[in-house]
KEBA-483004 format. One record per residue (C-alpha): residue in one letter; x, y, z. Coordinates in steps of 0.05 Angstrom, whole numbers, padded with zeros to 5 digits, always signed. Layout:
# KEBA-483004
aXYZ...
//
This chain:
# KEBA-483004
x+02702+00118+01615x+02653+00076+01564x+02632+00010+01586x+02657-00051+01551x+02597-00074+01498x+02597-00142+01535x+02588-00115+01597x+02539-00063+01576x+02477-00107+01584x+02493-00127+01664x+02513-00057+01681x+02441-00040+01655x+02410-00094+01696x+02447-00073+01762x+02426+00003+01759x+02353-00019+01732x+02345-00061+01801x+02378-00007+01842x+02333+00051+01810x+02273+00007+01826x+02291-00003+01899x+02306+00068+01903x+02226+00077+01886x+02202+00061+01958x+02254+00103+01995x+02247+00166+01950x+02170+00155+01963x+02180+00146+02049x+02231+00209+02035x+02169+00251+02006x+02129+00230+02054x+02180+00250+02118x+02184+00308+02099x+02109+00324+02089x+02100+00301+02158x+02154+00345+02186x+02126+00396+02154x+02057+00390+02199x+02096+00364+02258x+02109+00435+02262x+02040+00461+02266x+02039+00424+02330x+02084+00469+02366x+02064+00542+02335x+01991+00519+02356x+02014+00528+02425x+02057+00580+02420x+02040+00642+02449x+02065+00716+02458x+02136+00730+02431x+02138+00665+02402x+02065+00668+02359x+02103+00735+02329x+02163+00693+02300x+02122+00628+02282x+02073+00678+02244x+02110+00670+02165x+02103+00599+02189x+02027+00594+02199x+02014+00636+02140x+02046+00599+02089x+02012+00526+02120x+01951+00564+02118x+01962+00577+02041x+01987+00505+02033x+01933+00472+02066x+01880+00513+02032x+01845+00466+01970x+01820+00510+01912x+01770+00484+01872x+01759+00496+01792x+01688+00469+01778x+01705+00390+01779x+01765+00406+01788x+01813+00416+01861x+01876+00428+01883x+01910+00424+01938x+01982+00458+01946x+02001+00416+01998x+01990+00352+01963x+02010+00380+01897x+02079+00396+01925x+02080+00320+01950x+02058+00288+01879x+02103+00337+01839x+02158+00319+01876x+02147+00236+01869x+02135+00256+01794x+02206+00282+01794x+02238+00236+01820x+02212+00175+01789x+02237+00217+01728x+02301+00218+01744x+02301+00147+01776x+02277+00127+01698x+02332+00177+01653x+02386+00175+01697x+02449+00131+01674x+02415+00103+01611x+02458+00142+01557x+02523+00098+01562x+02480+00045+01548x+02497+00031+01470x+02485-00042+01459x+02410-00029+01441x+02373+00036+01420x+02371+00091+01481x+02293+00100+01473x+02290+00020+01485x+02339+00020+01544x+02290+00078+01575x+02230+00039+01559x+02241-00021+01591x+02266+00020+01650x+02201+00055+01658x+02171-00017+01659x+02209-00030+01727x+02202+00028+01758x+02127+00026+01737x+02128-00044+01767x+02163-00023+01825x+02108+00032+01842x+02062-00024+01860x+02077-00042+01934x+02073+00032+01951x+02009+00046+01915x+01972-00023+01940x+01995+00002+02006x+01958+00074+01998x+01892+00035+01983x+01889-00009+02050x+01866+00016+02113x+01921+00000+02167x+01971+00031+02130x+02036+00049+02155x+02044+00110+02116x+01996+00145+02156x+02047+00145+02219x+02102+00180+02176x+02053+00225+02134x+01998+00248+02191x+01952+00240+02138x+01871+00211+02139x+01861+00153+02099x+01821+00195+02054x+01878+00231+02030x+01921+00167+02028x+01875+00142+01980x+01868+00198+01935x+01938+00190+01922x+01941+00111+01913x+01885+00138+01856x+01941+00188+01835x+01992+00139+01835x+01950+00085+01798x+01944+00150+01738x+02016+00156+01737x+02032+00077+01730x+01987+00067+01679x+02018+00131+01638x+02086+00097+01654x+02064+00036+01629x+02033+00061+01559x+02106+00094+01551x+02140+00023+01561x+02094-00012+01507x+02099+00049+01467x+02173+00054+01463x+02170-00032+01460x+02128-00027+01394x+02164+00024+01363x+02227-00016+01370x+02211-00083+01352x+02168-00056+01288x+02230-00021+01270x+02266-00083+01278x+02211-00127+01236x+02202-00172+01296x+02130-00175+01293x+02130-00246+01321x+02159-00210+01386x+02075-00187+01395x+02054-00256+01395x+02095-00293+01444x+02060-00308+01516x+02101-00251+01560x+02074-00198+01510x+02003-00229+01517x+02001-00224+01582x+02040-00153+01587x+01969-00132+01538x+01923-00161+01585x+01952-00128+01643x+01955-00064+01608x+01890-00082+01584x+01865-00089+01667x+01898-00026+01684x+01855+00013+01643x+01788-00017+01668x+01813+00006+01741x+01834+00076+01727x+01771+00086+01695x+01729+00045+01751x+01775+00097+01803x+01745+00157+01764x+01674+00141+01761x+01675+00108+01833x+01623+00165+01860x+01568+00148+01797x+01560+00073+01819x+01599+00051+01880x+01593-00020+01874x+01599-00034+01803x+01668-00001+01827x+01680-00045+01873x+01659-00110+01834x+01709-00087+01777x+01758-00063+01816x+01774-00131+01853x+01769-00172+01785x+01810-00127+01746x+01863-00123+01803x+01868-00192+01817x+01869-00206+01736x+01931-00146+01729x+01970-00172+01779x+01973-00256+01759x+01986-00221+01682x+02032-00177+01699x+02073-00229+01740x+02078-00270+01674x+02098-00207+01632x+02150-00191+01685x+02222-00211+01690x+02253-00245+01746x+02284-00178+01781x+02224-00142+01785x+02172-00204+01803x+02187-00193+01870x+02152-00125+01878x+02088-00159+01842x+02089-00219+01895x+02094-00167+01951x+02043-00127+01919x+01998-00195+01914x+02008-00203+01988x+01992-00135+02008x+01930-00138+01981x+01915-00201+01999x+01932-00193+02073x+01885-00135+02073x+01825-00172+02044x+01844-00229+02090x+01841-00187+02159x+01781-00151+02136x+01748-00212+02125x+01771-00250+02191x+01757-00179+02231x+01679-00188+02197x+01671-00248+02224x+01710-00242+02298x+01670-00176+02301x+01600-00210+02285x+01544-00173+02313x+01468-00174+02312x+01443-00103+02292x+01368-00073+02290x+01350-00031+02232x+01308+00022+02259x+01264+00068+02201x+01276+00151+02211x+01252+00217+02173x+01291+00208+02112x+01341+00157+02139x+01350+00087+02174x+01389+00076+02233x+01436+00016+02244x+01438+00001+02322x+01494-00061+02325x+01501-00095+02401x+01574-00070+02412x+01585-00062+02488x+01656-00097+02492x+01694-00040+02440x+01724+00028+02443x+01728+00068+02384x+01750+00140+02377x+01692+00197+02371x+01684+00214+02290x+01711+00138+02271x+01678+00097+02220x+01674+00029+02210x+01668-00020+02142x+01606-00058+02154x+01586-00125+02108x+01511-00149+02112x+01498-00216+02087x+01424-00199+02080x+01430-00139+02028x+01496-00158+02006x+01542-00213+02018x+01608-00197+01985x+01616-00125+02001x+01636-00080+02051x+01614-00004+02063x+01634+00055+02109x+01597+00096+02148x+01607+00136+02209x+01597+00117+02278x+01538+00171+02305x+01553+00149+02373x+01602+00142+02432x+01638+00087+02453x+01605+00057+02520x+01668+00039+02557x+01683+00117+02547x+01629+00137+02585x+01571+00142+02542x+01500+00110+02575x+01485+00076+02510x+01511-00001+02502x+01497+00002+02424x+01534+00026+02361x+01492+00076+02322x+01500+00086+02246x+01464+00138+02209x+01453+00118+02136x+01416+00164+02091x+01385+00114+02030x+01406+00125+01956x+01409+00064+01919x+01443+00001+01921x+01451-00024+01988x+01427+00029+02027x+01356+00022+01986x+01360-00052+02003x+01378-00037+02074x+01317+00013+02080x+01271-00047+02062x+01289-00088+02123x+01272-00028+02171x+01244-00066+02234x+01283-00134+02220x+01351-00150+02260x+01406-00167+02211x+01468-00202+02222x+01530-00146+02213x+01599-00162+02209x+01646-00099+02232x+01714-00083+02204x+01743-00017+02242x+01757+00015+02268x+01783+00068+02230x+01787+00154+02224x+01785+00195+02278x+01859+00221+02263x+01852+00296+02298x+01877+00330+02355x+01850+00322+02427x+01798+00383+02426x+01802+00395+02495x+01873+00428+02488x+01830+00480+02450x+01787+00532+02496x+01747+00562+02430x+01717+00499+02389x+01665+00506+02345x+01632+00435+02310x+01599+00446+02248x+01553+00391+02203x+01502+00382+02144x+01454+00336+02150x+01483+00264+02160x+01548+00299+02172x+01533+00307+02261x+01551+00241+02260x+01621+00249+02259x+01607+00325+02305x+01556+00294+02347x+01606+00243+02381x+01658+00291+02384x+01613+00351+02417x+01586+00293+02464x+01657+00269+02487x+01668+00339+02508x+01614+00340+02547x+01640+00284+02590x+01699+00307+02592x+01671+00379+02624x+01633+00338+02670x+01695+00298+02693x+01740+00349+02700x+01709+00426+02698x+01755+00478+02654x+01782+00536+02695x+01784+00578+02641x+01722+00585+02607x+01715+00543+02546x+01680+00574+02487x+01637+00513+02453x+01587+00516+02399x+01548+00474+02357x+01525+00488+02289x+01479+00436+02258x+01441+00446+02189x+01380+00401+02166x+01342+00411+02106x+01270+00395+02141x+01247+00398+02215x+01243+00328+02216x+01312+00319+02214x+01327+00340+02272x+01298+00267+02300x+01365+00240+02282x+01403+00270+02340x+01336+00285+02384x+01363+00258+02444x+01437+00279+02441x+01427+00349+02414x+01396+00355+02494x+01452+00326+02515x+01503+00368+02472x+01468+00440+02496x+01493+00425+02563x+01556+00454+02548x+01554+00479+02469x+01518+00535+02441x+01472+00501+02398x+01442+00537+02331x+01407+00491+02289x+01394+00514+02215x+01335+00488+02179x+01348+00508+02111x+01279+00487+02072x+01229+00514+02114x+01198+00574+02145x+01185+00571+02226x+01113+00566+02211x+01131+00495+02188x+01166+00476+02250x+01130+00429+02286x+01104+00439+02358x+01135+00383+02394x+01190+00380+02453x+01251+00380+02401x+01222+00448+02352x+01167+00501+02367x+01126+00545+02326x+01143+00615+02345x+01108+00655+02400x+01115+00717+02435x+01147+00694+02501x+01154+00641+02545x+01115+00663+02599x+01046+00671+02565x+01059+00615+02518x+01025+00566+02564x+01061+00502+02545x+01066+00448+02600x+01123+00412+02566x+01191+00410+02600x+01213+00465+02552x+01210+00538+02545x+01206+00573+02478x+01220+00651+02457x+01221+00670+02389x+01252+00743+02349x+01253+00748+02273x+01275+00681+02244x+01300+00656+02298x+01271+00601+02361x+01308+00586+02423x+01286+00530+02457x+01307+00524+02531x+01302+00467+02585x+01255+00485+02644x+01296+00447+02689x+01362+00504+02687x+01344+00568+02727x+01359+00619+02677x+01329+00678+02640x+01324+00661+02570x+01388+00692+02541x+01407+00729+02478x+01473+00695+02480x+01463+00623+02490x+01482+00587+02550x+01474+00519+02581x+01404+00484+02570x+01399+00522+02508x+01381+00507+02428x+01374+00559+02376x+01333+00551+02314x+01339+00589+02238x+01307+00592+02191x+01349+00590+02121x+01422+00574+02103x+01474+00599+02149x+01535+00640+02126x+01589+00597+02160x+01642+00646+02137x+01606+00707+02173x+01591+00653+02231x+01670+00632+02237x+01692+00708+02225x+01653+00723+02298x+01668+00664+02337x+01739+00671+02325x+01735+00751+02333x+01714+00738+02399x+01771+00691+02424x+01835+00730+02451x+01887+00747+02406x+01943+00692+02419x+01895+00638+02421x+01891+00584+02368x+01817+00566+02356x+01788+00494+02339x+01741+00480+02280x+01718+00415+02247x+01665+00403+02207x+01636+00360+02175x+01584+00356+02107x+01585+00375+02037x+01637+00396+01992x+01628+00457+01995x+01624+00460+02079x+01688+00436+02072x+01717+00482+02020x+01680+00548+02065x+01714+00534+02132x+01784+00514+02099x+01775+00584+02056x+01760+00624+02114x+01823+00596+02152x+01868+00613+02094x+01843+00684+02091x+01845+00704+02165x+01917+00712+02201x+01888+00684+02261x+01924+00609+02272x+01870+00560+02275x+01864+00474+02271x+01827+00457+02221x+01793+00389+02210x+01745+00377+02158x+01717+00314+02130x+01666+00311+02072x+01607+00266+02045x+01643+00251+01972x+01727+00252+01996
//
């Protein structure tokens, strides 16, 4: 049955508001059932026997949906593509549906200005992928990381939503000969929003070239697009914008009160390559591998960076009462930072944040590996282990190992102390991939190679044997022969890059065949993109958890 023509303009108002509302549940939909989709990894990871058999289909298919392929600048992830394409859908059909019975103005119009309020009604949802304590993350089980890469996707596919509403607005109104329409103050400010919307999709893309020229535009521009597009809203959909407002502004608000609540004195401290930010922290627990947003007044007062937290928590049994952040300098504020080395600074700490894998020591194979700057989200987590083995002693033979990679010798200062630390219950190989072992130098960390430990005669507390390209420095202190398999006390040196697929393929070759081995890592893209290749290839179920410099 038609609807009456007086009617016609109410009934479109009714479904418009309904559609929009229908946004955020369709988007917590998606989102439930990406999570139950992982909730049952948990269980085939510890299934065993019989049961690994039937769960097998099941872990190959994750294992194909989880793997990201990359296409120069280009990635894609199957997992998250399935998630997107399936929001893109049904805003579609949130935007067509029930608009053809609509006679009283031209159908493109009515679907124009209902792509307006859906686009408008997109804006909670994506302001809440953006901030850190975000609830999605409980139904989705994904990082932060991830959650932002799709309030990025989200903020494409608004501002494509939005050209399609003024596009579809100016071709009616032209066709019309309302010109005037263009110049009244809602369709100024509708422009100007539009206009802002484009200077933070662009900002989103280049974030990576100039970080906080991003961040400078991006909080002008946003807070410009959403007092514009308020005005250029109507009254139905200016509710999402206010919420959206608050969102945001809750978030800025708690970051800023957390800064200052969280105030700490911190040391900058001058390393090979790198500075080191030691903050006074005794009194908090954070998670091994979290990272924190740090603000300092002295190189900049109005913005906030992340870094990783190299270090254990105190109150979780580590001997050290500071917070240790490794911070390699580029430009910006790390170049500004790297001038105060030997000054204390006043920090304040927002966090903390990350850490968002599964308890390793369910695992009896795990195998840590990092680039460079990377150990300091493995170095935490290879050092809680260690407490943890001292606490309570597996019965069943663990299987730990620790691969680091440094591009000079000197590197290696970074970790110095908790590399020692770390070989007390990991298999440590260390990889320094620009230079020879005649470059190492002969200190108590690295050796230059020699024959064999016995007629080396070095006094220090170490022991040193040497075979092609390879060092294995051992602590006098353990009474052991110096092993071709590494065991406790021990650190193994290379020189060169490491094949981290060949190095996976025989660590998890060597666990038993039901057993679900551990891996995260930590570096580089391409790190990153190696161990989550390797996993999709081999029919072996593994965890995987990987976290990269430029996410």
């Amino acid at each position: 049955m038609s609807i009456p023509f007086y009617l016609q303009y109410y009934v479109e108002q009714a479904r418009s508001k309904r559609h929009s509302q229908l946004v955020v549940g369709v988007l917590l939909g998606a989102f439930v059932l990406y999570n139950a989709i992982y909730f049952i990894a948990g269980y085939r990871l510890k299934a065993r026997g019989r049961w690994r058999t039937l769960w097998q289909p099941v872990i190959l298919i994750q294992k194909r949906l989880r793997y990201v392929h990359r296409f120069g600048f280009v990635s894609f992830d199957p997992a998250l593509t399935i998630l997107v394409l399936v929001y893109f859908a049904m805003n579609g059909l949130l935007v067509y549906t029930k608009t053809s019975d609509i006679t009283y103005e031209a159908n493109y119009y009515i679907v124009g200005k209902r792509v307006g309020r859906i686009a408008v009604a997109n804006l909670p949802p994506m302001y809440i992928m953006s901030i850190k304590n975000n609830p999605f993350a409980h139904f989705a089980g994904l990082s932060h990381e991830k959650l932002n890469v799709l309030h990025r996707i989200m903020g494409l596919f608004v501002f494509c939503l939005v050209m399609l509403h003024i596009g579809f607005g100016i071709k009616y109104w032209y066709s019309l000969g309302f010109t005037y329409y263009f110049k009244i103050p809602p369709t100024i400010f509708g422009y100007i929003a539009y206009s802002m919307m484009g200077i933070l999709c662009v900002g989103g893309l280049l974030r990576h070239f100039g970080y906080e020229i991003f961040v400078i535009s991006h909080t002008v521009a946003g807070l410009l697009f959403l007092v514009t597009i308020y005005f250029h809203s109507e009254e139905n959909v200016k509710p999402y914008v206010v919420s959206s407002t608050l969102i945001a502004g809750l978030d800025r608000t708690s970051r800023w009160v957390k800064g200052f609540y969280l105030r700490q004195q911190a040391t900058v401290i001058a390393l090979p390559d790198a500075i080191e930010l030691n903050v006074r922290c005794t009194k908090y627990r954070w998670k091994a591998g979290s990272h924190i947003f740090v603000r300092i007044p002295k190189a900049r007062f109005g913005q906030w960076h992340p870094f990783t937290i190299a270090s254990v928590s105190s109150l979780d049994g580590s001997a050290e009462e500071n917070m240790r952040l490794l911070i390699r300098p580029r430009k910006g504020i790390t170049k500004r930072l790297a001038k105060l080395a030997g000054q204390t600074v006043a920090v304040h700490v927002d966090g903390f944040y990350g850490g968002n894998y599964r308890d390793l020591s369910q695992f009896r194979s795990v195998i840590l590996i990092a680039g460079g700057s990377g150990a300091s989200f493995t170095v935490p987590l290879a050092i809680s282990q260690c407490h943890r083995e001292s606490e309570k002693p597996s019965t069943d033979g663990r299987r730990l190992r620790f691969v680091f990679m440094v591009q000079r010798p000197e590197h290696v200062d970074w970790y110095r102390s908790d590399l020692r630390t770390i070989s007390n219950e990991f298999e440590v190989d260390i990889y320094v991939t620009r230079a020879s072992l005649e470059e190492l130098p002969r200190d108590d960390i690295t050796f230059e190679p020699i024959n064999s430990a016995s007629d080396s005669g070095n006094t220090s507390d170490h022991s040193v044997t040497s075979e092609k390209n390879e060092l294995v420095l051992q602590d006098s202190s353990v009474d052991q022969p110096m092993p071709s398999r590494l065991r406790r006390g021990c650190i193994r040196y290379h020189s060169g890059r490491p094949d981290i697929y060949n190095i996976l393929d025989d660590f998890t070759n060597a666990a038993e065949h039901d057993e679900t081995v551990a891996v995260a890592a930590c570096g580089a893209l391409s790190l990153a993109d190696t161990v989550r290749r390797f996993d999709a290839r081999s029919s072996r179920p593994m965890y995987i958890y990987t976290e990269q410099f430029d996410m």
